[in-house]
LUMSE-522768 format. One line per 3 residues: number of its first residue (from 1); for each residue x, y, z of C-alpha. Coordinates in nm, 2 decimals. Layout:
BEGIN
NUM> X:Y:Z ~ ...;
END
This chain:
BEGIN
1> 8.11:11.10:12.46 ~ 7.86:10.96:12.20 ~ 7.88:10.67:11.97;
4> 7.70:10.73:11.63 ~ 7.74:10.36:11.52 ~ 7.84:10.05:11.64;
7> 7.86:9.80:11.36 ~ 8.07:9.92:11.03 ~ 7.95:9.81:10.73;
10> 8.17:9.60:10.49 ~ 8.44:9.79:10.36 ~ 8.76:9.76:10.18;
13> 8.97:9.99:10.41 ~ 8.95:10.13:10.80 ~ 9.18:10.42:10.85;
16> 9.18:10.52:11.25 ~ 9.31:10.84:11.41 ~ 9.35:11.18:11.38;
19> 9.09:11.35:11.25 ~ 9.14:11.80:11.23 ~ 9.09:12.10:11.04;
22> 9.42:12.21:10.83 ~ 9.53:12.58:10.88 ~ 9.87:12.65:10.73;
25> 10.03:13.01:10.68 ~ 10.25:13.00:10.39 ~ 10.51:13.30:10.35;
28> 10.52:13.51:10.06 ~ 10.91:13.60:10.11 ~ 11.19:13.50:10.35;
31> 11.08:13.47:10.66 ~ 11.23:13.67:10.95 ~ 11.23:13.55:11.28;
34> 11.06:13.77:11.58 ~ 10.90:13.98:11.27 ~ 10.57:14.02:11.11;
37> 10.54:13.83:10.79 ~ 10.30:13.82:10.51 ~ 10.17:13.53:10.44;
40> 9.86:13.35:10.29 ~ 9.62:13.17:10.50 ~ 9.48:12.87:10.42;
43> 9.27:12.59:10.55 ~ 9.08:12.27:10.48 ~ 8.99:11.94:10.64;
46> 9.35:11.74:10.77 ~ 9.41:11.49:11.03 ~ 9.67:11.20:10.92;
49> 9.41:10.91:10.90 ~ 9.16:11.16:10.76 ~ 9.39:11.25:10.46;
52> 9.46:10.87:10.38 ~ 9.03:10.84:10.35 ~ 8.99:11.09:10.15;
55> 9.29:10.96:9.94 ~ 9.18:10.64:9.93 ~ 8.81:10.74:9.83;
58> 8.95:10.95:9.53 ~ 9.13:10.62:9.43 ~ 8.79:10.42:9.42;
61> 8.83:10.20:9.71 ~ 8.55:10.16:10.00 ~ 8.68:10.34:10.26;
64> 8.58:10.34:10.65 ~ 8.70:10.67:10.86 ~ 8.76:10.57:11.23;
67> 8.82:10.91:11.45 ~ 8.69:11.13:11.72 ~ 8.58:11.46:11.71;
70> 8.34:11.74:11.90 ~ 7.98:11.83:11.83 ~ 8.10:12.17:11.65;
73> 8.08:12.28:11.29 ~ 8.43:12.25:11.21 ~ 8.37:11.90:11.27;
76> 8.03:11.91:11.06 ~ 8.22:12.10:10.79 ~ 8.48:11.80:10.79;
79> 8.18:11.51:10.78 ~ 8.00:11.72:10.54 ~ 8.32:11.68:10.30;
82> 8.40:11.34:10.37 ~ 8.05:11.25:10.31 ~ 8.06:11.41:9.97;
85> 8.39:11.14:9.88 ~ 8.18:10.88:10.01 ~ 8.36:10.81:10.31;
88> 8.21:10.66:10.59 ~ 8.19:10.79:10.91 ~ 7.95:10.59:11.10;
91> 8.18:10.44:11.34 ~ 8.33:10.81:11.47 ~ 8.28:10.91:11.81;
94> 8.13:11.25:11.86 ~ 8.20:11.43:12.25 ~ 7.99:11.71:12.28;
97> 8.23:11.84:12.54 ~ 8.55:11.80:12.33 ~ 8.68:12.09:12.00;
100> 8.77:11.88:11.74 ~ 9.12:11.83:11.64 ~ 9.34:12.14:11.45;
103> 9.68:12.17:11.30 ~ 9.85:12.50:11.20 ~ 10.20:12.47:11.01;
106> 10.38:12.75:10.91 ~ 10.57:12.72:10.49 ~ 10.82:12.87:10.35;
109> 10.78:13.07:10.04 ~ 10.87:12.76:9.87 ~ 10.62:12.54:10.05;
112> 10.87:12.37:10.27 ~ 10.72:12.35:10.63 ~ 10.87:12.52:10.86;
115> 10.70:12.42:11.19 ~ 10.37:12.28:11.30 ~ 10.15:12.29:11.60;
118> 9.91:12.02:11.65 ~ 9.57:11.99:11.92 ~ 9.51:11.62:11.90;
121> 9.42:11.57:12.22 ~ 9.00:11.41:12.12 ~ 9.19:11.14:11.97;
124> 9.32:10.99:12.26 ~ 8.96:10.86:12.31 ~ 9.03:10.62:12.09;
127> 9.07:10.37:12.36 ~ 9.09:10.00:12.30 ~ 8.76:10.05:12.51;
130> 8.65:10.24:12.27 ~ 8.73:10.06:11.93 ~ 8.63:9.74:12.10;
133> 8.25:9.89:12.08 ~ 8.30:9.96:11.70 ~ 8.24:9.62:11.66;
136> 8.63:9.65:11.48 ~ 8.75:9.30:11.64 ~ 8.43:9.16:11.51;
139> 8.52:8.85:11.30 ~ 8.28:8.93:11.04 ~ 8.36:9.27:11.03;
142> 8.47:9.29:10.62 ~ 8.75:9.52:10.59 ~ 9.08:9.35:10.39;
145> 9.31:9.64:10.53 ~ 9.31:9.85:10.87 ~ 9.55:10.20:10.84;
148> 9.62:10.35:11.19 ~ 9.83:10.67:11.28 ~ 10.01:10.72:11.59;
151> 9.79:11.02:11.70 ~ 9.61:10.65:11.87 ~ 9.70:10.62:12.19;
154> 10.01:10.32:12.25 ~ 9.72:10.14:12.41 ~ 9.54:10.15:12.11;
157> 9.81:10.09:11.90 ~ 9.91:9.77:12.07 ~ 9.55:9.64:12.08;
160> 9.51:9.66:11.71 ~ 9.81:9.49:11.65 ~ 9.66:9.21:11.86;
163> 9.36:9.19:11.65 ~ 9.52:9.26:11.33 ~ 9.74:8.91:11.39;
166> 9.39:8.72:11.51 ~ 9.19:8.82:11.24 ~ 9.45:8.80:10.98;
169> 9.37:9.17:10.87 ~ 9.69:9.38:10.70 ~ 9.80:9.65:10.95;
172> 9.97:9.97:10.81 ~ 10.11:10.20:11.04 ~ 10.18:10.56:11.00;
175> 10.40:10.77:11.16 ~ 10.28:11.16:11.27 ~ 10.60:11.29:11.47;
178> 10.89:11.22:11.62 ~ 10.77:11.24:11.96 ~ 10.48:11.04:11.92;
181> 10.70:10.74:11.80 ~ 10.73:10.71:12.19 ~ 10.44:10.50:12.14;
184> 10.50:10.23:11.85 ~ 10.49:9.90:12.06 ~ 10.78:9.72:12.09;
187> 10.58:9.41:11.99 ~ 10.48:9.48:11.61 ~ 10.30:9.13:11.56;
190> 10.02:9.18:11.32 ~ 10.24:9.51:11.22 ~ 10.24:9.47:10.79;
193> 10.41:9.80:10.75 ~ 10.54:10.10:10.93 ~ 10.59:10.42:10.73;
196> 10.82:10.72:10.84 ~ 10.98:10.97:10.75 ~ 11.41:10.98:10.83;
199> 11.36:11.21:11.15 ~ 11.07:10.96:11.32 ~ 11.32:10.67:11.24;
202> 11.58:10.85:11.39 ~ 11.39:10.95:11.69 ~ 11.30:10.55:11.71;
205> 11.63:10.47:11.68 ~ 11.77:10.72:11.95 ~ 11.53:10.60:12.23;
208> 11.55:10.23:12.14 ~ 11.94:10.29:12.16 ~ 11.95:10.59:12.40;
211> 12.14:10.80:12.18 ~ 12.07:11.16:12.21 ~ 12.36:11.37:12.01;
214> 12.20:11.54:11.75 ~ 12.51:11.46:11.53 ~ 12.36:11.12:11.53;
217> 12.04:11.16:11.34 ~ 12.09:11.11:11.01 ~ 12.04:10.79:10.90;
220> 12.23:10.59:10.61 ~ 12.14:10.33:10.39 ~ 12.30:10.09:10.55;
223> 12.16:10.15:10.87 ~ 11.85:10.16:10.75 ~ 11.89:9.79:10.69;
226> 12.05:9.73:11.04 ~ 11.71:9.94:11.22 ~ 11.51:9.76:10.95;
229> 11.62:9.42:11.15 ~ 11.58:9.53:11.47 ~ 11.19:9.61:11.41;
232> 11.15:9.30:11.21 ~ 11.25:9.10:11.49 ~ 10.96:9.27:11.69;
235> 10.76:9.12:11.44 ~ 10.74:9.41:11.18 ~ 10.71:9.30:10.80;
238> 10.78:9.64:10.61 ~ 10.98:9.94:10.65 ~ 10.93:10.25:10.43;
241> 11.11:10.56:10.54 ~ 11.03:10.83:10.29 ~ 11.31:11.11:10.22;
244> 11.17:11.44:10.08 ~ 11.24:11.45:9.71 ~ 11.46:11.20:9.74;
247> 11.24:10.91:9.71 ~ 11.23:10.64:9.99 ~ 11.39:10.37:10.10;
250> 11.20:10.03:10.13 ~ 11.26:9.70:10.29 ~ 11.04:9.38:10.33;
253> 11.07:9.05:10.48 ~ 11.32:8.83:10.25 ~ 11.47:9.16:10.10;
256> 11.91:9.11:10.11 ~ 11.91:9.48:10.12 ~ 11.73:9.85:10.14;
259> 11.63:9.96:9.86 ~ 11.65:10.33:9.77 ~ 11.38:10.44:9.51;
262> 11.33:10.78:9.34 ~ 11.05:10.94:9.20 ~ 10.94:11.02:8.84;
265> 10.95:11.43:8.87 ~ 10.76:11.63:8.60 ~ 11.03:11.90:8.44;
268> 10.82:12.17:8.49 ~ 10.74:12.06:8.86 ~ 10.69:12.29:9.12;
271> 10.61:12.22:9.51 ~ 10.35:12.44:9.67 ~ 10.29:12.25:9.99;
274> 10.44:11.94:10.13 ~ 10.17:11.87:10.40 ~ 10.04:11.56:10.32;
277> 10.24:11.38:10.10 ~ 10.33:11.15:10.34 ~ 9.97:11.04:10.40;
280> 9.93:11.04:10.01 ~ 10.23:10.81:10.00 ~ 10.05:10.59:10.28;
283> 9.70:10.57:10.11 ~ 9.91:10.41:9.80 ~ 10.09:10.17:9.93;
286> 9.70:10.04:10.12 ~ 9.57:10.08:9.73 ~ 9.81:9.91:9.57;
289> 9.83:9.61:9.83 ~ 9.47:9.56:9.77 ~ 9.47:9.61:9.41;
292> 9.82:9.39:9.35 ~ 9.85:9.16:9.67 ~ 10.12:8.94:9.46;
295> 10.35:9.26:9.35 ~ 10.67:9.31:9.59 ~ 10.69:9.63:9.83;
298> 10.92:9.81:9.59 ~ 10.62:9.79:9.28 ~ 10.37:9.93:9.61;
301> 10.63:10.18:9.66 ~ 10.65:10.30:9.30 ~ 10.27:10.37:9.26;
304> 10.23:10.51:9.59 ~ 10.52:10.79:9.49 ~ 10.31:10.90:9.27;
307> 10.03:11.05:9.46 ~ 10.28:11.19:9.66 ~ 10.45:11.40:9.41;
310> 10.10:11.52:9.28 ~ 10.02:11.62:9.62 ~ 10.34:11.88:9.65;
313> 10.22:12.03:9.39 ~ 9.88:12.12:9.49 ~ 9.73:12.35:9.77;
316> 9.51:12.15:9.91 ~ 9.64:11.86:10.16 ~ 9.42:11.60:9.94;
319> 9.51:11.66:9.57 ~ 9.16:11.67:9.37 ~ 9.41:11.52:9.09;
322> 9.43:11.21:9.24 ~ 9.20:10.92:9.07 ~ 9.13:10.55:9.04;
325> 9.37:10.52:8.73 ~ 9.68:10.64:8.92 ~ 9.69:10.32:9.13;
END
């Protein structure tokens, strides 16, 4: 494994993990299980952190892309588009032995997904080993924010919580899947936020309790507020759990109660693809913490709902609709 670069440059954000090509089969009519069914096929650049770049460059803000890939044009074809954004990629780590990452999900007709299949395995070389010799625990390294998903290795994860409470650097958090939430550490000092959909919660929930009936997953308001506590006395300052169309629900250090928000719809809005709304949502939240550090989590949470809802509506994971004005 190769190292391109070992000191960032100054930046406003670092987003670390997943970096992978996007290929998603969406259905053209009900689908029928052990059939054939027509579909269309799809694909562009994806990986969770490397959606929330590419967000966050469309919203005007200096963005740094931390991931790993191999030496093969997929991931060329990936750089090649980041670089056009004006993301940088110095501080990736290129394996010429290694495929870069991929992530197929199969949608409904109506865009809903139905399931996905992810090959992450490159970015468990981001080892604390490894983001040590990015020069990221520098203390002159510039960035105000650092985004990580949980493709990182729990090792990973842990170490730049570490660093995030030395340095005094914001730490958002952003869940991938309910199996990798095996590896959110139980200590979350130097955790600013964690973001999550009601399934990861409730997978959290489930093996922080050992609760397994699957009667037991939903998760109410209320308990949103009691989980909310248990995390923030790991150290966590912000929840956001996001529910579909439903909005989210929000909570912050100092907050009596949850706070259940819903988002502004067009009335001519229809979904096409719900793939990366979530990472939408997340590059938000980063923008408008930088933009607004004085505002209160539910104005962050407001803004960031909207670049989620224009992202259901577009093919692509990245809307090309989003823009500096939105934030």
């Amino acid at each position: 494994m190769s190292q391109i670069s070992a000191h960032p440059p100054r930046t406003d954000v670092i987003c670390i993990g997943g970096i992978n090509m996007d290929r998603k089969l969406k259905a053209l009519q009900p689908l029928l299980d052990a059939s054939s069914n027509p579909c269309i096929a799809l694909e562009s650049p994806g990986g969770v952190a490397r959606n929330v770049a590419e967000n966050l460059a469309r919203l005007g803000l200096r963005t740094q892309l931390l991931g790993a890939l191999g030496a093969d044009s997929t991931a060329q074809t990936i750089l090649n588009h980041l670089h056009s954004l004006g993301v940088d990629t110095s501080a990736c780590h290129v394996d010429a032995q290694g495929n870069t990452g991929s992530y197929t999900a199969v949608l409904d007709a109506q865009g809903q997904m139905i399931i996905g299949m992810a090959d992450m395995a490159i970015t468990e070389q981001l080892t604390p080993e490894a983001l040590l010799n990015t020069g990221l625990a520098s203390s002159d390294q510039g960035a105000r924010l650092w985004m990580a998903d949980m493709n990182v290795p729990e090792a990973s994860l842990k170490w730049l919580a570490q660093h995030a409470r030395e340095q005094q650097r914001r730490l958002v958090m952003l869940a991938v899947s309910e199996p990798k939430m095996e590896r959110l550490p139980h200590d979350l000092q130097g955790v600013d936020t964690l973001v999550l959909n009601r399934g990861e919660l409730a997978a959290w929930r489930d093996w922080f309790d050992a609760v397994t009936s699957a009667s037991e997953r939903a998760i109410t308001l209320a308990e949103a507020g009691v989980l909310f506590a248990k995390l923030h006395h790991s150290g966590l300052q912000r929840l956001v759990v996001t529910l579909g169309e439903a909005g989210l629900v929000c909570m912050e250090t100092g907050q009596a109660q949850p706070m259940h928000l819903r988002p502004e719809l067009p009335r001519t809005m229809q979904v096409t693809d719900v793939s990366g709304a979530g990472d939408a949502l997340c590059a938000g939240l980063c923008a408008s913490y930088l933009r607004y550090p004085e505002d209160a989590l539910p104005q962050h949470a407001k803004r960031a709902m909207k670049l989620a809802v224009l992202t259901v509506q577009s093919e692509q994971t990245v809307s090309p609709a989003i823009t500096p004005d939105l934030i």
